[in-house]
MARTI-619287 format. One record per residue (C-alpha): x, y, z. Coordinates in pm, whole numbers, plus 32768, in hexadecimal, padded with zeros to 4 digits. Example, Ala and Ser with C-alpha at 12.3 -4.5 7.8 and 13.67 -1.06 7.14 Angstrom:
BEGIN
((84CE 7E3E 830C))
((8557 7F96 82CA))
END
This chain:
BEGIN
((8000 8000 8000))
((8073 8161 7F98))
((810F 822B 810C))
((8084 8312 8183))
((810C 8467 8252))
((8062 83C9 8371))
((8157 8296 8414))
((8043 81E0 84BD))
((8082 80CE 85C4))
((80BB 7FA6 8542))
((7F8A 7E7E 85B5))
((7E93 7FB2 85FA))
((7D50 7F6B 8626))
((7C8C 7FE1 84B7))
((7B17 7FEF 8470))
((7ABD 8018 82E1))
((7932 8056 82A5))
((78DE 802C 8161))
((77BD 80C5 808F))
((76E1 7FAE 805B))
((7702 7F2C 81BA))
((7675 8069 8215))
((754A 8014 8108))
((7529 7EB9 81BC))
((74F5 7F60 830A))
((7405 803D 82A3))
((74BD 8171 82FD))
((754E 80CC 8459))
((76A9 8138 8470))
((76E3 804F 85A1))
((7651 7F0C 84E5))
((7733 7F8A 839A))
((784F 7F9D 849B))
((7829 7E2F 8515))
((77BA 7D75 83C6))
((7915 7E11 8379))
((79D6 7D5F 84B2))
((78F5 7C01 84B5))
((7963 7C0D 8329))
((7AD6 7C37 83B7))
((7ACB 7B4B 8491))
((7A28 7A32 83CE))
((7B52 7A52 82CC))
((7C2A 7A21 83D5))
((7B86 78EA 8449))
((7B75 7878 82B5))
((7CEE 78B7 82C2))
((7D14 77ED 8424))
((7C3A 76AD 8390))
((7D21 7683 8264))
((7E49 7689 8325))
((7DC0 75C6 8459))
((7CA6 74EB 83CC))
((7B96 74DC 84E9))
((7AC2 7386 853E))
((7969 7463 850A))
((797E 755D 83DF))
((7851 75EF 8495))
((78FA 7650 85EC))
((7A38 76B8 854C))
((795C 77C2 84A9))
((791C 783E 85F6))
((797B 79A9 866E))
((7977 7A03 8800))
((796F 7B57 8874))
((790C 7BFE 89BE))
((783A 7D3C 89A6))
((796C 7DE6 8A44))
((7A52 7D4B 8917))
((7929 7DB5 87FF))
((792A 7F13 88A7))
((7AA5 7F29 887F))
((7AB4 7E8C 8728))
((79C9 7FAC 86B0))
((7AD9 80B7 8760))
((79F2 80F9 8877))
((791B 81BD 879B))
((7791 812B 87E5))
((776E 80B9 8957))
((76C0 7F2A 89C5))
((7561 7F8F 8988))
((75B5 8019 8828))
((767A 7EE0 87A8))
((757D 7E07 881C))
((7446 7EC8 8782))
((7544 7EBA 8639))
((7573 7D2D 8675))
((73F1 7CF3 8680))
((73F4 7D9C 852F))
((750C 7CD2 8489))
((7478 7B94 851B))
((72F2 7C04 848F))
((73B8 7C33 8307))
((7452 7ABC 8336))
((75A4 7B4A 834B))
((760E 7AFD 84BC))
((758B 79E4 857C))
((75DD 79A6 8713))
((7638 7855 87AD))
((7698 77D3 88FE))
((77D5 771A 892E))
((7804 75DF 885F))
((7907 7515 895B))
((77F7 745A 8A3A))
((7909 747A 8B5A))
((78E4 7606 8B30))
((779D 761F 8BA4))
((7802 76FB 8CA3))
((788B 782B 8B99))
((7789 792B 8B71))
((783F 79C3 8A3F))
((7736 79E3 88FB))
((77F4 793E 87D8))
((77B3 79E7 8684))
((7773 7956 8523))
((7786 7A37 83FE))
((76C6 79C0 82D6))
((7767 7A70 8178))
((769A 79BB 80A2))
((7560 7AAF 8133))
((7635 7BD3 80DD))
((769E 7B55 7F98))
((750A 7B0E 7F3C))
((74E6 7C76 7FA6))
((75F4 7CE8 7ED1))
((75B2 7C25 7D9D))
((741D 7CC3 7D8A))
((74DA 7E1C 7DBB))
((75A9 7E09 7CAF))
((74B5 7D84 7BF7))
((73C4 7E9B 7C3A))
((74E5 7FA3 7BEF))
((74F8 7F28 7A79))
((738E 7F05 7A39))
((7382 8091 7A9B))
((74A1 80D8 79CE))
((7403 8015 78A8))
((72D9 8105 78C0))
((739F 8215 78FC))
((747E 81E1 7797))
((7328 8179 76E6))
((72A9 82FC 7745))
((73CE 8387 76E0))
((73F1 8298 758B))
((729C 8342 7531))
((730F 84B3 7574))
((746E 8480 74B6))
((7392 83D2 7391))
((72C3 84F4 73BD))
((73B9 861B 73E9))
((7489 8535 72A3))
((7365 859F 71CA))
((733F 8704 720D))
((74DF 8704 71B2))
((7490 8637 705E))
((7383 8788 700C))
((7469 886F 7089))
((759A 8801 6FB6))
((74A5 8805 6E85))
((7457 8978 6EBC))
((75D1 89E8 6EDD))
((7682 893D 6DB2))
((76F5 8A62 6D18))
((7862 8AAC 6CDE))
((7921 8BE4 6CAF))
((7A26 8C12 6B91))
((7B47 8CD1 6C24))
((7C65 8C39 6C65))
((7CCC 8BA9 6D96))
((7DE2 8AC6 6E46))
((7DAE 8B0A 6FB6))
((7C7F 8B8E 7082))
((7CE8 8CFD 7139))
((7BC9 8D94 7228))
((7C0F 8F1A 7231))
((7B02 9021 72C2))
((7A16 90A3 7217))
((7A63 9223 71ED))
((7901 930D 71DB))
((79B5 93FA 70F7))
((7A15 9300 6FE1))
((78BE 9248 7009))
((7804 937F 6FAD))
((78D2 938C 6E7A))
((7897 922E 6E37))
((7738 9251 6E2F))
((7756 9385 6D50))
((77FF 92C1 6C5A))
((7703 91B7 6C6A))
((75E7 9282 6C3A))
((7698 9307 6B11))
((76D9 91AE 6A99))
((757F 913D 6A8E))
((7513 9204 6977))
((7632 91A1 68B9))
((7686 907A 67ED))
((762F 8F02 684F))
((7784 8F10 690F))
((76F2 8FF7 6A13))
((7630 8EEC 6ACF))
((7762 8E09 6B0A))
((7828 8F55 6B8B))
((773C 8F86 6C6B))
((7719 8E67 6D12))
((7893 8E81 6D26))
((7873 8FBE 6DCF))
((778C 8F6A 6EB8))
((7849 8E3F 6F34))
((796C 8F21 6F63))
((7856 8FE8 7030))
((784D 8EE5 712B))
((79BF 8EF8 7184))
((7A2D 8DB8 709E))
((7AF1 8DF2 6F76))
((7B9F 8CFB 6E93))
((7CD3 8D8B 6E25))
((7E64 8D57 6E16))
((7F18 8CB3 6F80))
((7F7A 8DF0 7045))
((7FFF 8DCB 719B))
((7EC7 8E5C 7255))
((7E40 8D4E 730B))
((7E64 8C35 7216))
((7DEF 8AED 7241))
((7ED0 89EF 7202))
((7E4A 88D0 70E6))
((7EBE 87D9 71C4))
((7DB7 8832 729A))
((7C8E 8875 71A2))
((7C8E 87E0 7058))
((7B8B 889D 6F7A))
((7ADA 87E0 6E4B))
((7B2A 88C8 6D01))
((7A40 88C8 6BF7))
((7AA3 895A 6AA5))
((79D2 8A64 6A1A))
((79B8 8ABC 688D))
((7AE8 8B8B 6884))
((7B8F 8A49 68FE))
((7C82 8B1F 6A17))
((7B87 8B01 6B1E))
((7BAE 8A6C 6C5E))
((7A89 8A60 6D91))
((7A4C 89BB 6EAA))
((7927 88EF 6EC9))
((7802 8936 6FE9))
((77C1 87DC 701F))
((7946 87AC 7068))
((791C 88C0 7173))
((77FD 87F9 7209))
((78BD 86AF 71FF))
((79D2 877F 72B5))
((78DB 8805 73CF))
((7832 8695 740A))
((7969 8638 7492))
((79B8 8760 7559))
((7859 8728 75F9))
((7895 85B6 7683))
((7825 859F 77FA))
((78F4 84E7 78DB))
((783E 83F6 79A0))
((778A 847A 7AC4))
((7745 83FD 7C30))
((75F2 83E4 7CAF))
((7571 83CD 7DFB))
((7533 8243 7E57))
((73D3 824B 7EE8))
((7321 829D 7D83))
((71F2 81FF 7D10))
((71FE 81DF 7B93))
((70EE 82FD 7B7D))
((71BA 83D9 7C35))
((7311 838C 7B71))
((7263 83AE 7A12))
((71E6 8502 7AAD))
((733D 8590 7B28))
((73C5 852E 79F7))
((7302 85F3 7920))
((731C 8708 7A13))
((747C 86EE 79FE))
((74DD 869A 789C))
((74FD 881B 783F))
((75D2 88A9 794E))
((7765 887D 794E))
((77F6 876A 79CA))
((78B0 87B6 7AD0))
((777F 8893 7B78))
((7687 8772 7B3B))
((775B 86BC 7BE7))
((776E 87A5 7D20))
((75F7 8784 7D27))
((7610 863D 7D2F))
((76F2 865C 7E45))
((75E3 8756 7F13))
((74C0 8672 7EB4))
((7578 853D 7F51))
((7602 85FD 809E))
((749A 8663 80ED))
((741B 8516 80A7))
((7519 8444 818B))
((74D5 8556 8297))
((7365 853B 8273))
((7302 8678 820C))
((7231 8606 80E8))
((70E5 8591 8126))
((7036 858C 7FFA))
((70CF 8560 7E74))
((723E 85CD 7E4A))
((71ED 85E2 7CCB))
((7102 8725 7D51))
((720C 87B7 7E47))
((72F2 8794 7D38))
((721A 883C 7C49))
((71F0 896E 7D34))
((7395 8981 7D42))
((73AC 89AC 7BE5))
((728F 8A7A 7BBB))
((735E 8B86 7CAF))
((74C8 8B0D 7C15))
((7450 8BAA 7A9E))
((7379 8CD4 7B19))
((74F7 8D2B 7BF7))
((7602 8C21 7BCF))
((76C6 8CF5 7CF0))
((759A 8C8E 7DE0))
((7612 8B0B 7DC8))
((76B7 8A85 7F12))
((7781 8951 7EAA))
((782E 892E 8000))
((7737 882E 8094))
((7795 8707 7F73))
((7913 8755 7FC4))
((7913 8631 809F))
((786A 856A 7FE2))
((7976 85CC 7EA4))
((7A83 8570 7FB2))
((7A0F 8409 7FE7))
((79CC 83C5 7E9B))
((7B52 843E 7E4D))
((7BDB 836C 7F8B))
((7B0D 823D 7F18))
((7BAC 825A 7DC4))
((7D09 827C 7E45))
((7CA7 8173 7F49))
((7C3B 8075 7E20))
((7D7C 80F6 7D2C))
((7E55 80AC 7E4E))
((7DD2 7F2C 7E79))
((7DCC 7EFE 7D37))
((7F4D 7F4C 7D24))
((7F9D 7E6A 7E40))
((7EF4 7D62 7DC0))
((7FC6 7D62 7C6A))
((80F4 7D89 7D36))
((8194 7C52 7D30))
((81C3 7B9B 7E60))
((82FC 7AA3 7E5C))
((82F5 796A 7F22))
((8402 79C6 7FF2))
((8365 7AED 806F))
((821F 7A1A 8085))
((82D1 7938 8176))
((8364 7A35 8234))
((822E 7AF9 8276))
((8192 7993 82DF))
((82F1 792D 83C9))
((82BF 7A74 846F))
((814A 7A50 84C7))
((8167 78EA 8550))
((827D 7963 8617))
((81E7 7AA0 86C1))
((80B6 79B9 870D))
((81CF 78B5 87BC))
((823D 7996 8896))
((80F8 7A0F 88FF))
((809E 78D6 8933))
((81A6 7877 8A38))
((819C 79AB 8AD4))
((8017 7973 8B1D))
((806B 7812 8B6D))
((817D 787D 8C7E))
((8098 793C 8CFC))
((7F75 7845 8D2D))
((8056 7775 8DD6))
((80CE 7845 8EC9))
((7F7E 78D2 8F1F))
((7F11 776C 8F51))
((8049 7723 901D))
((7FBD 7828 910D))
((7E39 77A3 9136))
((7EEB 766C 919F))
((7F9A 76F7 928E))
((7EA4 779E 931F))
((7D9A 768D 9327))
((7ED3 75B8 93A2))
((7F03 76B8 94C0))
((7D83 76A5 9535))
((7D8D 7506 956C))
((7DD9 749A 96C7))
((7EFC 7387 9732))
((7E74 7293 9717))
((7DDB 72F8 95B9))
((7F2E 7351 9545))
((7FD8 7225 959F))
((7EC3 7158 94FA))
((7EF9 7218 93C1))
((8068 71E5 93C8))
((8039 7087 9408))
((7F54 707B 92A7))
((8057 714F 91F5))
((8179 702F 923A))
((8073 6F1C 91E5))
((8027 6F8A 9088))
((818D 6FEF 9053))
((82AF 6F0C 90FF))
((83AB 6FA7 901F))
((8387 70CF 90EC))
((832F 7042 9267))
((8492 702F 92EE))
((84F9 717C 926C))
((83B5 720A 92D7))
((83EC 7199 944B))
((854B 7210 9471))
((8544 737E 93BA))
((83DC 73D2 9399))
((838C 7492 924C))
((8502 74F8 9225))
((8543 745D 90C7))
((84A4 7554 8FBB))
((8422 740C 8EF6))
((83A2 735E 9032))
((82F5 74B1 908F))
((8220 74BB 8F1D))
((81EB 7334 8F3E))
((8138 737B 907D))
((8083 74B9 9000))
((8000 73EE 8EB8))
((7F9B 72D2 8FEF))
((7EEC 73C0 90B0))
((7E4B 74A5 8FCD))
((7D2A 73DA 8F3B))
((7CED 7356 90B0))
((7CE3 74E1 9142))
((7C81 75B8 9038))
((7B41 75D5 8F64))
((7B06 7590 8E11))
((7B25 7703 8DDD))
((7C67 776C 8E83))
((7CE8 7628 8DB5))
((7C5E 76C5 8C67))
((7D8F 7760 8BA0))
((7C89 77EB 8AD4))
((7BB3 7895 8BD2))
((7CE8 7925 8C5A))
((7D69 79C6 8B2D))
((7C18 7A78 8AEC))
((7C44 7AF5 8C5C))
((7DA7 7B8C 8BF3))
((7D34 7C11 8AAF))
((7DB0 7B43 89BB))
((7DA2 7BC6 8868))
((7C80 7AE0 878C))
((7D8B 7A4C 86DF))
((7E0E 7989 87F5))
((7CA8 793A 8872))
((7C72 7898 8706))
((7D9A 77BF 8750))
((7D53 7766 88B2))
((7C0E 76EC 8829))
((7C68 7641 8711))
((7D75 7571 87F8))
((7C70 7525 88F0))
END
């Protein structure tokens, strides 16, 4: 991924809410929010399943998160009763179901377990998109019928304006009109017409040059370059002439007028898109697009309560009587996350045709397994010892005669250690964790013996929980 000017921690936490997620939830920011970490997580567990293949496909699906680990997964931003309400909602769409623990000998672990179902949000999805091109289908059909249209108003027009001039001309030059000289041109014209047959063709020379276009010798006053306009010449009966053609004009202004594509707000019924549209189609680009912009700020912050095609129509309506009266600044933000989505996309799509070597594949892999290692024996030492203590302390509350019969049962199930045990006690670091791994399943409870429960109680990160479970 392209760096930024920000160096972020490495590992932090991250929360990406995407558009349609927002669709699914109706508008629920908290619900978008956790469809986007359930979705996180069950790729995680898809990733886990290939490597570790589980004896139930079903359970190894299984997510398990507190409300305090939900609330901290979404940054902290919605509070318990929120993510709950937000759950309900995911779990009424098919996307999230709850389950109690699987492992019959957990039946004491309150924790929901989570299933996320992608095949509900795919099914969602697939009628969406499906949706989105029937609109645009109607949407080109309108606009196929005014091009045909608008295509046979050209065809008359070019009919009307094929005549040519017959000066010569290599290059187009626009110069200003001067008053002075036009007077005098329409002097001579007037003079012209009740001359020979001649006169007619002068004038309508004349009053071209009238209209500030003349068709004369390249000067260097403004000059067009041919490279950039190529005019068709017709030859007149003197056989020197050289015009350009109106219809090559027109060809030249059809592709001046091409409309980049344009953005509309997502919540459009097909009435209401045909409608903008149309309401659009004749204003410039780049301010239809600000509109745009406004019409989809007000309707994400509810604002519109009735047909946007109408508000829109009153916007316009005050945009041509006083284009200086149009406020643009509320679809900024709107602009700006359509520009970081771009980059966003642009940016993936880069990484992904970077090539990945299998050496650095294997590294990134050797790297992982190892930082989950060491956590690993780190949270083991630490079970043990904390386990080491509940012994002593439930050894510490038995009387003599308790004691010695417990001591007497220790040497029993393990004569190896009897004679060392009577003469030093727990002296020997090995006979010490023999004795502990004797006397914990007789003194504890199944939960202070559960590595699992234990790490959740430290704080574990979920991808050590995923493990502990999967080993169990």
């Amino acid at each position: 991924m392209k760096s930024t000017c920000i160096q972020h921690p490495t590992n932090e936490p991250l929360l990406i809410i995407r558009q349609w997620q927002l669709d699914f939830c109706e508008g629920n920011h908290c619900a978008a929010a956790l469809l986007s970490f359930f979705e996180y997580w069950h790729n995680l567990r898809l990733e886990i399943n290939q490597r570790v293949k589980p004896a139930n496909r079903d359970e190894g699906l299984l997510q398990f998160h507190s409300d305090e680990q939900l609330q901290a997964g979404l940054l902290n931003l919605y509070g318990t009763m929120k993510i709950r309400e937000s759950r309900r909602l995911l779990i009424a769409k098919g996307a999230l179901t709850e389950h109690s623990n699987p492992k019959p000998r957990y039946a004491f672990d309150r924790t929901l377990y989570y299933r996320f179902h992608p095949e509900a949000v795919n099914v969602w999805l697939k009628v969406r998109y499906e949706r989105d091109i029937k609109n645009l289908n109607v949407t080109c059909a309108e606009n196929g019928g005014r091009v045909a249209e608008n295509g046979g108003r050209v065809a008359e027009n070019g009919d009307c304006s094929s005549e040519t001039t017959t000066e010569v001309s290599t290059e187009i030059t626009t110069t200003t009109p001067n008053p002075s000289s036009s007077n005098e041109r329409r002097t001579k014209a007037s003079n012209a017409r009740s001359g020979s047959g001649s006169g007619n063709k002068q004038d309508q020379d004349l009053e071209r040059q009238d209209h500030g276009i003349t068709t004369k010798e390249p000067t260097k006053e403004k000059t067009v370059s041919q490279g950039e306009v190529q005019p068709a010449s017709t030859t007149g009966t003197d056989g020197n002439t050289a015009t350009e053609s109106p219809k090559t004009v027109s060809q030249k202004q059809g592709h001046d007028d091409q409309r980049p594509d344009l953005v509309y707000p997502a919540k459009l019924t097909t009435r209401e898109h045909a409608d903008i549209t149309t309401q659009i189609n004749l204003l410039p680009p780049k301010i239809a697009q600000q509109m745009l912009d406004v019409l989809e700020s007000r309707m994400q912050s509810g604002q519109i309560r009735t047909n946007p095609a109408a508000l829109l129509r009153g916007v316009i309506r005050k945009y041509q009587t006083n284009p200086a009266d149009f406020d643009p600044s509320p679809g900024f933000q709107i602009a700006e996350q359509r520009r970081r989505r771009a980059e966003a996309e642009a940016q993936l799509h880069t990484a992904a045709r970077r090539p990945l070597t299998v050496k650095t594949i294997t590294q990134s892999q050797q790297q992982g397994l190892e930082q989950q290692r060491a956590a690993l024996e780190t949270l083991s030492k630490a079970f043990r010892q904390q386990q080491a203590a509940q012994v002593e302390a439930r050894l510490a509350g038995m009387t003599g005669q308790e004691r010695a019969a417990f001591d007497q049962a220790f040497t029993r199930a393990n004569p190896i250690w009897a004679k060392s045990y009577r003469d030093a006690g727990l002296a020997s670091p090995m006979l010490r964790a023999a004795f502990h791994t004797f006397a914990a399943p007789r003194l504890l409870t199944a939960e202070q013996q559960d590595l699992l429960v234990f790490a959740r109680t430290q704080g574990a990160s979920l991808e050590i929980l995923n493990l502990l479970q999967l080993a169990a």
